[in-house]
OpenMM code with the backbone's topology and positions (N, CA, C; nanometers):
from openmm import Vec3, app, unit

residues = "UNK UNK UNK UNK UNK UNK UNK UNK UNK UNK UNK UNK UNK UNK UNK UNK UNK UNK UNK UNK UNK UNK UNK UNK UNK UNK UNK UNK UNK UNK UNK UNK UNK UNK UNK UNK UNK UNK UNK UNK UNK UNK UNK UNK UNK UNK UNK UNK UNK UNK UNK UNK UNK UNK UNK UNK UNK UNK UNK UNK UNK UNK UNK UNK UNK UNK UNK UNK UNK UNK UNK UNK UNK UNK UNK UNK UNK UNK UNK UNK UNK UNK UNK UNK UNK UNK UNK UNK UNK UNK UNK UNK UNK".split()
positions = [
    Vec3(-0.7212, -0.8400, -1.9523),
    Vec3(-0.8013, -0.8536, -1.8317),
    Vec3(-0.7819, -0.7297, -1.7452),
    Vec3(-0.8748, -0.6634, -1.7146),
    Vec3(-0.8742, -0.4941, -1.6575),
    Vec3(-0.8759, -0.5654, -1.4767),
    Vec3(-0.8623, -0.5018, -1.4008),
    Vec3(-0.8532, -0.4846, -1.2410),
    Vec3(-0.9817, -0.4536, -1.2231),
    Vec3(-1.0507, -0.4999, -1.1241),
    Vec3(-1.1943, -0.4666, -1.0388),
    Vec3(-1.1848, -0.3909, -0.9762),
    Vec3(-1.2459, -0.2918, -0.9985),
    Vec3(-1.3048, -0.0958, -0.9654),
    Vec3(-1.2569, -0.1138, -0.8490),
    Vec3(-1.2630, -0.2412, -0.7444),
    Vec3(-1.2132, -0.1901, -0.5902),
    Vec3(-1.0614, -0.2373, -0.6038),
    Vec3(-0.9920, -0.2830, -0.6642),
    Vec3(-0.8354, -0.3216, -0.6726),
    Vec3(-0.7288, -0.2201, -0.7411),
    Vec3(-0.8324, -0.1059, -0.8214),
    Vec3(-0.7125, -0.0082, -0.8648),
    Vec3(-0.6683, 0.0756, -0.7754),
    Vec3(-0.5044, 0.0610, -0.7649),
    Vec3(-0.4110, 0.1310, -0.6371),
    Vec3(-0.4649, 0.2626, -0.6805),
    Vec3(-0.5186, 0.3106, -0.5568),
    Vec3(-0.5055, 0.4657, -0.5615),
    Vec3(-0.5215, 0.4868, -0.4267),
    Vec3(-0.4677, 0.5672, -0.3325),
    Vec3(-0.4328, 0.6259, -0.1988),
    Vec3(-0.5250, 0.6077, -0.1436),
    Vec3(-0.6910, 0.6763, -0.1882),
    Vec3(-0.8001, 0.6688, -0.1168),
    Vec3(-0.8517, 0.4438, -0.0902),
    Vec3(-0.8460, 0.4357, -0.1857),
    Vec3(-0.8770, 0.2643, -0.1958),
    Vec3(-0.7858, 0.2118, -0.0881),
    Vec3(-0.6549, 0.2275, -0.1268),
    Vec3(-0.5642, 0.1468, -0.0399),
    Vec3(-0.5890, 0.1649, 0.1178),
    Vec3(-0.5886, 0.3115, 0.1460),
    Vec3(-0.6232, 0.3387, 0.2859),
    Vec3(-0.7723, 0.2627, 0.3057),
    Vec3(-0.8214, 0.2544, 0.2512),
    Vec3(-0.9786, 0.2345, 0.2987),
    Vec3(-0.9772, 0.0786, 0.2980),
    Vec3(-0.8980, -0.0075, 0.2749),
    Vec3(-0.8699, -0.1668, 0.3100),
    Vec3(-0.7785, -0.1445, 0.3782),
    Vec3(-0.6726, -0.0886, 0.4234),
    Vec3(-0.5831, -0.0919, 0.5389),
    Vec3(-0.7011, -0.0750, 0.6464),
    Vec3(-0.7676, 0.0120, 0.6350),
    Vec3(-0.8461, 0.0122, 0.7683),
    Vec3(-0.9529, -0.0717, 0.8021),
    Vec3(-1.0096, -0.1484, 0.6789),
    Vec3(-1.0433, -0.2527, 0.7275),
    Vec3(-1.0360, -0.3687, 0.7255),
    Vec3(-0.8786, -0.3878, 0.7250),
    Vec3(-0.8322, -0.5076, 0.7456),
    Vec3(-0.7779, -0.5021, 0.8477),
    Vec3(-0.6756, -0.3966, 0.9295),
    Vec3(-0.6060, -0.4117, 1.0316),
    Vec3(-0.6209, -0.2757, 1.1267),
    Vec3(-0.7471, -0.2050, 1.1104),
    Vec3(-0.8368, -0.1216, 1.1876),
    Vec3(-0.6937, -0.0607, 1.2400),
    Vec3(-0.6001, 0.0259, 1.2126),
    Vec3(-0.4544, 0.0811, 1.2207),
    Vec3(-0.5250, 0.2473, 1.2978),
    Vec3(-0.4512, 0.2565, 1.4412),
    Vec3(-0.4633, 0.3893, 1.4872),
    Vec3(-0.3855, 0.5071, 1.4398),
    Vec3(-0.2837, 0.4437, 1.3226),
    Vec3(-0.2171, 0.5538, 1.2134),
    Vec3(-0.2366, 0.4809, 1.1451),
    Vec3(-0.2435, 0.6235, 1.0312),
    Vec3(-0.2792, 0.5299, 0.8611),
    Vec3(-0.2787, 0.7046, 0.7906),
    Vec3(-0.1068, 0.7008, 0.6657),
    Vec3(-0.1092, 0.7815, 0.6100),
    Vec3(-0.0533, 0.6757, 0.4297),
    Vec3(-0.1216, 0.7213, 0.3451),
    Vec3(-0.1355, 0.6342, 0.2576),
    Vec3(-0.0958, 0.7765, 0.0928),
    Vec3(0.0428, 0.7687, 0.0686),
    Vec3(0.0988, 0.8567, -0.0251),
    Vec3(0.1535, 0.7751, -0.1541),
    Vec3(0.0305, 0.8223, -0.2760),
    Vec3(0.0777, 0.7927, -0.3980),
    Vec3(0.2596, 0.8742, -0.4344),
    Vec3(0.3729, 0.7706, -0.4475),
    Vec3(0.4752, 0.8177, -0.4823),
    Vec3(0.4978, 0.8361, -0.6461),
    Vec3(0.3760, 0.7938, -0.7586),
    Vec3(0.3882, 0.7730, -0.8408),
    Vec3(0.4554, 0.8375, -0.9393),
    Vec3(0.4122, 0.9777, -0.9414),
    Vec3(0.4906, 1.0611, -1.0251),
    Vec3(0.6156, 1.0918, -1.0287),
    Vec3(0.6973, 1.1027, -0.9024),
    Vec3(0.8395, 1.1133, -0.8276),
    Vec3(0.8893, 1.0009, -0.9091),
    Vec3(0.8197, 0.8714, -1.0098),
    Vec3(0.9263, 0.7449, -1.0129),
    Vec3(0.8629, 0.7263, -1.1473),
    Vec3(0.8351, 0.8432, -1.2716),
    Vec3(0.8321, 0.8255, -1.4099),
    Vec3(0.9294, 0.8077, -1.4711),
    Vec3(0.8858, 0.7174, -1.5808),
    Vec3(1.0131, 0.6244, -1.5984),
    Vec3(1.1375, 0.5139, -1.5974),
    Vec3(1.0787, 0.5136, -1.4177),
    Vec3(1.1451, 0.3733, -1.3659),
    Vec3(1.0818, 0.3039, -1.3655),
    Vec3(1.1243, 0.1602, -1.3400),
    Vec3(1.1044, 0.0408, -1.3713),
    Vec3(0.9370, 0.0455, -1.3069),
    Vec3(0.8607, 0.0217, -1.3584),
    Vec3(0.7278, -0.0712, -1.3076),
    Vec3(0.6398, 0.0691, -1.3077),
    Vec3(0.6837, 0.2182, -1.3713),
    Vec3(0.6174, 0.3149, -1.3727),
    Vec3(0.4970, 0.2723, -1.5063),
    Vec3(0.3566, 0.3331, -1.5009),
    Vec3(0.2680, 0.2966, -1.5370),
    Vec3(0.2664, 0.3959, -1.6935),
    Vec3(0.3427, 0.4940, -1.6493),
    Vec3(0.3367, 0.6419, -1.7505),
    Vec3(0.2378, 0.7032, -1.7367),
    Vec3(0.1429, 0.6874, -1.6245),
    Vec3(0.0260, 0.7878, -1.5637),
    Vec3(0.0866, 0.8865, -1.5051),
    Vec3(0.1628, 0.8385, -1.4145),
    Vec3(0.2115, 0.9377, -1.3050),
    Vec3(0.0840, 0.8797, -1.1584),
    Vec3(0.0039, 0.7527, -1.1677),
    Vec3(-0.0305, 0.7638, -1.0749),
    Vec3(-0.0701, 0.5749, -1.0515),
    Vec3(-0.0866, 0.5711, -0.9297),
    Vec3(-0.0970, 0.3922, -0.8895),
    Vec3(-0.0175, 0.2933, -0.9003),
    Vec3(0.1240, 0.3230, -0.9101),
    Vec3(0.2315, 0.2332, -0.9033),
    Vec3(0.3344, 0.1966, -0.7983),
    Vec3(0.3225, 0.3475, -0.7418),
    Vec3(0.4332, 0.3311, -0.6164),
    Vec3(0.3979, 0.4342, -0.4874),
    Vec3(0.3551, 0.3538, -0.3854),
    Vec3(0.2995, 0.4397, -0.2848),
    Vec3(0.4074, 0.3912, -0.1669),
    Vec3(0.3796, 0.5112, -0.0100),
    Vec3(0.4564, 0.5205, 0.1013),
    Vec3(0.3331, 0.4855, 0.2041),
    Vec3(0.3305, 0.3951, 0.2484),
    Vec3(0.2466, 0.3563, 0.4002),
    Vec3(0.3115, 0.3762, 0.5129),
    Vec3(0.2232, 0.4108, 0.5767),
    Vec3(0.2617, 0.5275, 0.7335),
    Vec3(0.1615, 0.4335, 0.8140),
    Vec3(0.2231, 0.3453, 0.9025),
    Vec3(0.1077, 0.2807, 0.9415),
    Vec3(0.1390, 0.2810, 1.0798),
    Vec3(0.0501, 0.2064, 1.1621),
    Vec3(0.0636, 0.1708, 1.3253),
    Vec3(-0.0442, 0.1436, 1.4014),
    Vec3(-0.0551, 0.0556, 1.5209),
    Vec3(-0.1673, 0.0303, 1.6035),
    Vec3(-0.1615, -0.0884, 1.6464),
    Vec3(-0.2547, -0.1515, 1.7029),
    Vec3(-0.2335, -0.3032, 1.7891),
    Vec3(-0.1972, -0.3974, 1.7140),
    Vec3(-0.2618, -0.4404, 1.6052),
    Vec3(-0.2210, -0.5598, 1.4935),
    Vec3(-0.0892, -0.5522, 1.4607),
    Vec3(0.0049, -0.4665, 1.4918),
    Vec3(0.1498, -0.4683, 1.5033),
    Vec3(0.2197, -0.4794, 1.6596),
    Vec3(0.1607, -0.4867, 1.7062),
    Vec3(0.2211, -0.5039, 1.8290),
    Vec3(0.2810, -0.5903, 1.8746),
    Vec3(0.4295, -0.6281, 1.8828),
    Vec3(0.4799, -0.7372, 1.9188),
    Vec3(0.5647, -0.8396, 1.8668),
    Vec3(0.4908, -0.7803, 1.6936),
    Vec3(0.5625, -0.8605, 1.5789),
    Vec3(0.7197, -0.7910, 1.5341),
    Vec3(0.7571, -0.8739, 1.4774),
    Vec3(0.9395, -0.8477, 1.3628),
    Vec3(0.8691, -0.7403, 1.3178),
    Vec3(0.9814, -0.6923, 1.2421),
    Vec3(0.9477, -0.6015, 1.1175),
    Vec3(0.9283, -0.6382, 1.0094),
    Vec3(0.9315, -0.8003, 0.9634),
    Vec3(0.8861, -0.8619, 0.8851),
    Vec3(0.7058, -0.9153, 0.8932),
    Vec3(0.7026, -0.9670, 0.9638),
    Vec3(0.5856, -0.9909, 0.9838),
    Vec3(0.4786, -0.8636, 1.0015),
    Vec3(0.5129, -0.7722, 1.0606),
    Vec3(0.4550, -0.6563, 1.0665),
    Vec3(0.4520, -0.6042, 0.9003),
    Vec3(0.5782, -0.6073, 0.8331),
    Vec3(0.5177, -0.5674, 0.6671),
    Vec3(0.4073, -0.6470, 0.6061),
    Vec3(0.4666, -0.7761, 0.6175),
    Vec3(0.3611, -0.8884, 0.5661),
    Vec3(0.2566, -0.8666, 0.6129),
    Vec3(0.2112, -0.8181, 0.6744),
    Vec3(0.0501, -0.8109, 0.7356),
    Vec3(-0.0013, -0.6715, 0.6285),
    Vec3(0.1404, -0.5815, 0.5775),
    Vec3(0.0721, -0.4810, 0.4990),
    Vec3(0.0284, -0.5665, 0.3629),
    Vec3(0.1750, -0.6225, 0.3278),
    Vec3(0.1588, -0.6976, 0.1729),
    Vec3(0.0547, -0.7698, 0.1979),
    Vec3(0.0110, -0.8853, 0.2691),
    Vec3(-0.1119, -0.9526, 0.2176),
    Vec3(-0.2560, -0.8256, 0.2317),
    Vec3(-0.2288, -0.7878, 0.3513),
    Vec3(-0.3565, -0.6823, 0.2623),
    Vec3(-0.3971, -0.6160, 0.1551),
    Vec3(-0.2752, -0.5403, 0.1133),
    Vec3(-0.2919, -0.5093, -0.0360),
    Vec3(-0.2701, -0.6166, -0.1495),
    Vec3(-0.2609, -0.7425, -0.1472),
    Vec3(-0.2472, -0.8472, -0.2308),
    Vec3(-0.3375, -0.7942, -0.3762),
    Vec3(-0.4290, -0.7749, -0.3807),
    Vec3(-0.5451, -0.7351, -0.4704),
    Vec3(-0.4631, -0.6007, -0.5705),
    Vec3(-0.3742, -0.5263, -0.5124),
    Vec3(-0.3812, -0.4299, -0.5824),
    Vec3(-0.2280, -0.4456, -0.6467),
    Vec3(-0.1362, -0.5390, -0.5743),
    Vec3(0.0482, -0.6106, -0.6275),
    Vec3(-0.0831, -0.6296, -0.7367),
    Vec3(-0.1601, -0.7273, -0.7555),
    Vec3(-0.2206, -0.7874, -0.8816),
    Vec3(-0.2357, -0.6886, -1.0004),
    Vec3(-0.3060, -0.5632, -0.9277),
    Vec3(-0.3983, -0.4657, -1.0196),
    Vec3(-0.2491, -0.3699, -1.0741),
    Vec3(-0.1511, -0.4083, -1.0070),
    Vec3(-0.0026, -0.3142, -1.0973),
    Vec3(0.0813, -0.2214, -0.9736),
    Vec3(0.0018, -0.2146, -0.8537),
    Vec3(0.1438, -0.1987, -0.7782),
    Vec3(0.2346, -0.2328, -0.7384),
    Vec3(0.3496, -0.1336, -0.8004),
    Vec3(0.4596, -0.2162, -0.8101),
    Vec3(0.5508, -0.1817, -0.6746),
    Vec3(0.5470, -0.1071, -0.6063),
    Vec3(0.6444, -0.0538, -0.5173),
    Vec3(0.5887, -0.0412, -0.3893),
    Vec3(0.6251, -0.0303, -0.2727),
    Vec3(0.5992, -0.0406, -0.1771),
    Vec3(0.6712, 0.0167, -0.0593),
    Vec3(0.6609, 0.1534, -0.0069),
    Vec3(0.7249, 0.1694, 0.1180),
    Vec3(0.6740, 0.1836, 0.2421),
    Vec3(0.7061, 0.0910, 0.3414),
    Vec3(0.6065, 0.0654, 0.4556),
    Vec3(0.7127, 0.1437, 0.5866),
    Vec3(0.6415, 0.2210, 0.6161),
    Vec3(0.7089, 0.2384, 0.7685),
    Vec3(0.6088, 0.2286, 0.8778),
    Vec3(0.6625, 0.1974, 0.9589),
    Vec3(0.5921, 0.1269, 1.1043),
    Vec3(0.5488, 0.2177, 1.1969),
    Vec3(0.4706, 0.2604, 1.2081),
    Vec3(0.5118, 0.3993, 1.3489),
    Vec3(0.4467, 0.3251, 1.4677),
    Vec3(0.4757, 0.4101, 1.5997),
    Vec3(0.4580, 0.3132, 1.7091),
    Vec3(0.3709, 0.4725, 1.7965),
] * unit.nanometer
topology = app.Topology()
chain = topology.addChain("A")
for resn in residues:
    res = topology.addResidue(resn, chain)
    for name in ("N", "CA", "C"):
        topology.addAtom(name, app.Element.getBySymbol(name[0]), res)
């Protein structure tokens, strides 16, 4: 069963549902993929497995730092499916 053309992780996709899911006044969206060939959950592309989110704006405002991730993870839910495996979220304010 292949992933739907809009669920394969790639930097441009991911950013472009971060923004319209949680309309973010920062939004930097970095494939880490190649940096992590070989480790666990690497694809052997070198690309769509492990990205760095740079995020920030009102829809975080106020929340944990849990809840503030979770608002990243369920947005990208579609693409944990399509094989991303890794995830680094930082918060900026």
């Amino acid at each position: 069963m292949s992933a739907a053309p809009d669920a394969i992780p790639t930097a441009p996709a991911i950013e472009a549902t971060l923004r319209a899911t949680l309309s973010p006044s920062v939004l930097e969206v970095i494939d880490e993929s190649a940096d992590h060939a070989g480790h666990a959950g690497s694809n052997g592309l070198g690309y769509g497995t492990h990205f760095r989110v740079r995020i920030g704006g009102p829809a975080f405002a106020g929340l944990s730092r849990v809840t503030q991730h979770r608002l990243v993870y369920d947005a990208l839910q579609k693409f944990t499916d399509a094989g991303l495996h890794a995830l680094a979220i930082e918060i900026q304010r």
